[in-house]
C-alpha positions in Angstrom: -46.8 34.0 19.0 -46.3 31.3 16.1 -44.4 32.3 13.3 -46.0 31.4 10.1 -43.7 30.2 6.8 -44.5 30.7 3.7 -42.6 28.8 1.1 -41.1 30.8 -1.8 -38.6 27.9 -3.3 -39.6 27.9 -7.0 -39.5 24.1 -7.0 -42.2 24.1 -4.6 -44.2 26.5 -6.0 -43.9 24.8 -9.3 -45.0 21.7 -8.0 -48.4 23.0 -5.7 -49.0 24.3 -9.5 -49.3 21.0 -11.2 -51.2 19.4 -7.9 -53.9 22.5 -8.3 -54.6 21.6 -12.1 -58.0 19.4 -12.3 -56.4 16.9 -15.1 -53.6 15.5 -12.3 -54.6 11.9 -11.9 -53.7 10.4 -8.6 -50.0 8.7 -9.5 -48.7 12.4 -10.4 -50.6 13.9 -7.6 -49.2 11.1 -4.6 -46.0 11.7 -6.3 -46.0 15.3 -6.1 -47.8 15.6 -2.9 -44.4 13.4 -1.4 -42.3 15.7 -3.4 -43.3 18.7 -1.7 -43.2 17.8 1.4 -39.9 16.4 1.0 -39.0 20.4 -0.1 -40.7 21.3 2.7 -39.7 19.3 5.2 -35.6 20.7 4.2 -37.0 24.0 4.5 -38.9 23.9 8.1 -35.9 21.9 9.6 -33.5 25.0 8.9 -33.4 25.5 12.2 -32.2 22.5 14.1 -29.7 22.1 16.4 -26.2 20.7 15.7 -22.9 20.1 18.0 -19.5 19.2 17.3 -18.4 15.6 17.4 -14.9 14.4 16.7 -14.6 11.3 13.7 -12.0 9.6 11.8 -11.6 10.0 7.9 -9.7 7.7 6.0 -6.8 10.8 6.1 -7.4 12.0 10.1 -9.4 12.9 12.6 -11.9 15.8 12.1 -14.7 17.5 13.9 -17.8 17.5 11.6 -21.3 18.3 12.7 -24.1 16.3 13.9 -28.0 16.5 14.9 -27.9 17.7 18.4 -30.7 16.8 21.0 -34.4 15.8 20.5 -35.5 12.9 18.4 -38.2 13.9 15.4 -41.5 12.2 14.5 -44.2 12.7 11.6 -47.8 12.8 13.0 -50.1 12.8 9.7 -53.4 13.6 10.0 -55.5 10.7 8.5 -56.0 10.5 6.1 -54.7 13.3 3.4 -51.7 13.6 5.5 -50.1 10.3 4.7 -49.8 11.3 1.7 -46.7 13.5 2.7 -45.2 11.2 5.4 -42.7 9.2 2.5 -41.6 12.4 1.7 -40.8 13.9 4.9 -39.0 10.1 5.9 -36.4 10.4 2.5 -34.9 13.4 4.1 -35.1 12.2 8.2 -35.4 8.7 7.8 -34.4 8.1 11.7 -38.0 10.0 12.7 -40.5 7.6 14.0 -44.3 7.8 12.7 -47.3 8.3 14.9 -50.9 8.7 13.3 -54.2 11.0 14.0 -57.6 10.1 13.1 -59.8 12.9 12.6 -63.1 13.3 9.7 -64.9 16.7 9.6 -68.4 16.5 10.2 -70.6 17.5 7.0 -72.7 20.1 9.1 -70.8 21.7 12.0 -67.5 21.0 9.9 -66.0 20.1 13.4 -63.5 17.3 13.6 -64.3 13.9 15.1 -61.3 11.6 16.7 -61.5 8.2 15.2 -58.0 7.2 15.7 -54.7 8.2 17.8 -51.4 6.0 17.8 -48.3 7.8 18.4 -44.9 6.8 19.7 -44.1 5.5 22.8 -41.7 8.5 24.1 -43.4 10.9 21.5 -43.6 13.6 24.3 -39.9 13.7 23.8 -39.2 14.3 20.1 -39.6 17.2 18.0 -43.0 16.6 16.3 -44.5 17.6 12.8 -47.9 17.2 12.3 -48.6 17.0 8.6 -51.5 17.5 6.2 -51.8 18.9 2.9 -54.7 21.0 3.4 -55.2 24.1 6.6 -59.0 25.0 5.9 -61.2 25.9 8.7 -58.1 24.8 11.2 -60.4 22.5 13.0 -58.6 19.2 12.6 -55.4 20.1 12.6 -56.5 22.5 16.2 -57.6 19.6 17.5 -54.9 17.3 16.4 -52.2 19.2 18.1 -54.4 19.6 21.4 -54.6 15.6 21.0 -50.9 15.9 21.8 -50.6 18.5 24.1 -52.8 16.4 26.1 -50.6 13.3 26.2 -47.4 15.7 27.2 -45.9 16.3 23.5 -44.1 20.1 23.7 -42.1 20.8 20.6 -44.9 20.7 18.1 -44.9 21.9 14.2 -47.6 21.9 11.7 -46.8 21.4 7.8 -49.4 21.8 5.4 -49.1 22.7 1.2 -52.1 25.0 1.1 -53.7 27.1 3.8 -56.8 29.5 4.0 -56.4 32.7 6.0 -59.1 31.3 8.3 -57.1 28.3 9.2 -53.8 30.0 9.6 -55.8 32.7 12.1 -57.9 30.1 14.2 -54.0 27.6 14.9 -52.3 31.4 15.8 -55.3 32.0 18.3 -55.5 28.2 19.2 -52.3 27.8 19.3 -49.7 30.7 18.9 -46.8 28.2 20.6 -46.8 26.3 17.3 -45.0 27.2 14.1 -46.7 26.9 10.3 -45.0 25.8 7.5 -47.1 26.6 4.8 -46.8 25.7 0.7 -48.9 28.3 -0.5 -51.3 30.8 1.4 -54.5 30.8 -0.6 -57.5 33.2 -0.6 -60.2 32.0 1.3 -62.7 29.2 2.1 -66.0 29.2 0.3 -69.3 28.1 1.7 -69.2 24.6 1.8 -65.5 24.9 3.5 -63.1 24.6 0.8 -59.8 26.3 0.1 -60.0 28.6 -2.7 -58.3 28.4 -5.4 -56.8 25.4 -3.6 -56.9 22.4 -5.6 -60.4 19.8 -4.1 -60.5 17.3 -1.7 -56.4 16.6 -1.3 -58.2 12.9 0.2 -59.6 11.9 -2.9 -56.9 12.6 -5.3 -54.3 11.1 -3.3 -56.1 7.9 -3.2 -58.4 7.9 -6.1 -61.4 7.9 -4.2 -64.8 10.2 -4.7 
């Protein structure tokens, strides 16, 4: 079964606070929106994998640690989740970028594929698929399956705000892949929006209506 992470750091908390609040123009909300998931992104790779390697300092030789294994690589979901790809890049700048195009459809609020462009040897790296918001789970289910299909195994998801509806339709979709969630809100309301949440993460990022 997935786990699911919730994030408790206060600066993260503090900062989903200020990108909830309705007066945040769009230059505070991209820059906070990159913020957090540069917070997040320290948090959900807690548990990589390290070896020993031996180096010289200017004094001796030492054995300090290093990244062990699989390469990383950001997958945002277009197009809210480029929003958070700067952010994750300041704290693994080596991790390549690949990108997911999905809309939700205004009636079924099913995702359509307008886009896919990942790495070459993506089905080798660890992969986070980012995007600020988890609502009804559809894009971001069928964003991952996008990948499963082309061979990609070690997949994460990282979003800021979740409904309990999105969180349970990835665990039954797919339990193999870990959340790392900002804040777990309360629900969706009728027209499919996280509540409290904070709108259309889309819009605000890029000023658009």
């Amino acid at each position: 079964m997935s786990k699911v992470y919730v994030m408790d750091h206060p600066l993260i908390q503090h900062k989903i606070g200020w990108i909830r609040r309705k007066e945040t123009g769009s230059k505070d909300f991209r820059t906070l929106i990159s913020e957090i998931a540069m917070l997040m992104c320290y948090e959900a790779t807690r548990d990589l994998k390290l070896s020993d390697i031996e180096i010289e300092t200017p004094i001796c030789k030492t054995v300090v640690k290093e990244l062990k294994g699989k390469k990383m690589a950001v997958v945002p979901i277009l197009r809210a989740g480029l929003g958070m790809v700067d952010g994750m890049l300041s704290i693994i700048p080596a991790a390549k970028v690949g990108h997911i195009g999905l809309y939700r459809d205004p009636e079924t609020l099913e995702p359509v594929e307008y886009y896919c462009k990942l790495p070459e040897d993506c089905s080798e790296r660890e992969v986070f698929v980012v995007d600020p918001m988890l609502a009804t789970g559809g894009s971001s289910v069928a964003a991952i399956q996008m990948l499963k299909d082309k061979g990609v195994k070690n997949i994460h998801f990282m979003c800021i705000i979740a409904a309990p509806e999105g969180v349970k339709r990835m665990e039954e979709q797919h339990p193999d892949v870990d959340m790392f969630i900002g804040a777990l809100d309360e629900r969706l309301n009728e027209h499919g929006y996280i509540v409290p949440g904070l709108g259309d993460a889309g819009d605000r990022i890029f000023g658009t209506k």
